[in-house]
C-alpha positions in Angstrom: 89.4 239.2 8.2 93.1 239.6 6.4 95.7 237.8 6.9 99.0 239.0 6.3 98.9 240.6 2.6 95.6 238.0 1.8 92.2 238.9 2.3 90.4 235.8 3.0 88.1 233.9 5.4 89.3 231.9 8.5 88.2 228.7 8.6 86.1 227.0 11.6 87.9 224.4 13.9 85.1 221.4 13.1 84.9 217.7 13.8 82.6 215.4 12.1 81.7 211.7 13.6 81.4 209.2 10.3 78.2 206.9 11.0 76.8 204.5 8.9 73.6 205.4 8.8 74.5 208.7 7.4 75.1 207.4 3.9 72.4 204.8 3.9 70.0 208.0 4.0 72.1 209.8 1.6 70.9 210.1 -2.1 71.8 208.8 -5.0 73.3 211.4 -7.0 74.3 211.5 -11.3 77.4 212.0 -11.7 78.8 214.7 -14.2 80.4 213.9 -18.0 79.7 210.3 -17.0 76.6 208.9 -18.8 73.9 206.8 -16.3 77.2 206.8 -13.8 76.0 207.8 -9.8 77.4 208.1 -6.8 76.5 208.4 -2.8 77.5 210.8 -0.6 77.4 213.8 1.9 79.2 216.2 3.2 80.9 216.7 6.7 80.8 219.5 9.4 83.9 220.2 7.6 83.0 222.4 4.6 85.6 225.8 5.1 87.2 227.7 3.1 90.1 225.5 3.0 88.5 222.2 2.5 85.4 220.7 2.2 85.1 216.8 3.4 83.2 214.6 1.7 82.1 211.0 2.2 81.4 209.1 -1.2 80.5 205.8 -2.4 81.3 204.5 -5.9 78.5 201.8 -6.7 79.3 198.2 -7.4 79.6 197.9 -11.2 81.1 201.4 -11.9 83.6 202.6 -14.1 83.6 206.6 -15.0 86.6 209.2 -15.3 86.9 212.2 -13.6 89.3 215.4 -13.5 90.5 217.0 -10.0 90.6 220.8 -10.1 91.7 220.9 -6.5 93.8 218.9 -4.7 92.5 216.2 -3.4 93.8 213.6 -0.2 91.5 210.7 -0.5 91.3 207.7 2.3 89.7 204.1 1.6 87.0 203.1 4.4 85.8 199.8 2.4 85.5 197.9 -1.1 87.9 197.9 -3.8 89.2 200.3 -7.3 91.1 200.0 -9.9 92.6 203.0 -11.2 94.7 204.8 -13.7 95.8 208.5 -13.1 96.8 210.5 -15.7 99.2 213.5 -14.3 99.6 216.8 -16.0 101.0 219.0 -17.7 100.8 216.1 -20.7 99.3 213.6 -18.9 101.5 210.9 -20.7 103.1 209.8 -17.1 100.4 207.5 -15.6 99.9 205.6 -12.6 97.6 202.0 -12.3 96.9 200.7 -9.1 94.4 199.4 -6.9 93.0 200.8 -4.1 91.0 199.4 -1.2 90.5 199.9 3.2 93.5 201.6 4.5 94.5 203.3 1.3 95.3 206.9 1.7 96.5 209.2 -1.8 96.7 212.7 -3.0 95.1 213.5 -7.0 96.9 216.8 -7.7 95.4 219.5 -9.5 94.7 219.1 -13.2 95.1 214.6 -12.7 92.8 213.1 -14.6 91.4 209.4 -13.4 89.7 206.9 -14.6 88.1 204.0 -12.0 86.4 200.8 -11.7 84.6 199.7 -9.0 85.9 196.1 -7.7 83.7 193.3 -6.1 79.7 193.7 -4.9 80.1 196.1 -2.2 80.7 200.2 -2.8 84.2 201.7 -3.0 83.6 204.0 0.2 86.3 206.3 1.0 86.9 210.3 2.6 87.6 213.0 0.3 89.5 216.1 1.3 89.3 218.5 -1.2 91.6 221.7 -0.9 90.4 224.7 -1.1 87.0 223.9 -1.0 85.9 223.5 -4.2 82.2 224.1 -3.4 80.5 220.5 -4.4 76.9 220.2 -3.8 76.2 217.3 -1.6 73.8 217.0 0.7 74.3 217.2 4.7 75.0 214.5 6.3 71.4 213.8 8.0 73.0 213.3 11.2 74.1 217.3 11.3 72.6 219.6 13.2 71.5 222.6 11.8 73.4 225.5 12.0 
């Protein structure tokens, strides 16, 4: 249905419970441009037009780059990063930090970052990609059907 001058889709009111055993039944998955690199993860009830939720693990031992063609709001649930962002237009301002539990930032469109995972335990955080940008994870086995 439009809205205002906009054609476009409403998105759903949708609430999704994180539980553990959700991404211990989620698949190992290669990640792209990154050599041998993989990843966990799964997506929400939350997959609208206007954002799709993901929750993602970054093994123990990883180190990969990645560009954001979204906007992205990320939130730390466990484990540890370090990370350097690159920001556009030239990408010569750039950001290190580390990030662990608690941690909540935003990668803009066009940031470029590059990660390693910290410690023996998965870097396990929310993503909240906006608009959805249509990635191709798995359900969350806990889902029910639609």
């Amino acid at each position: 249905m439009p809205v205002g001058l906009t054609p476009g889709q409403y998105s759903r009111f949708q609430v999704h419970k994180i539980r553990p055993e959700d991404m211990a039944s989620a698949a190992l998955l290669d990640l792209p441009f990154n050599d041998g690199v993989q990843i966990r993860g799964y997506n929400t009830e939350i997959n609208e037009p206007a954002a799709q939720v993901v929750v993602e693990d970054f093994l123990p031992g990883s180190e990969f780059s990645w560009t954001f063609v979204h906007d992205e709001l990320q939130y730390g649930l466990s484990g540890a990063i370090d990370i350097e962002v690159f920001l556009p237009p030239l990408y010569s301002e750039t950001v290190k930090t580390r990030l662990d539990e608690g941690c909540v930032y935003l990668f803009p469109a066009g940031a470029r970052m590059h990660v390693k995972v910290l410690g023996d335990e998965p870097y396990r955080h929310i993503c909240i990609c906006v608009p959805n940008p249509g990635y191709p994870f798995p359900d969350a086995e806990s889902m029910t059907p639609a």
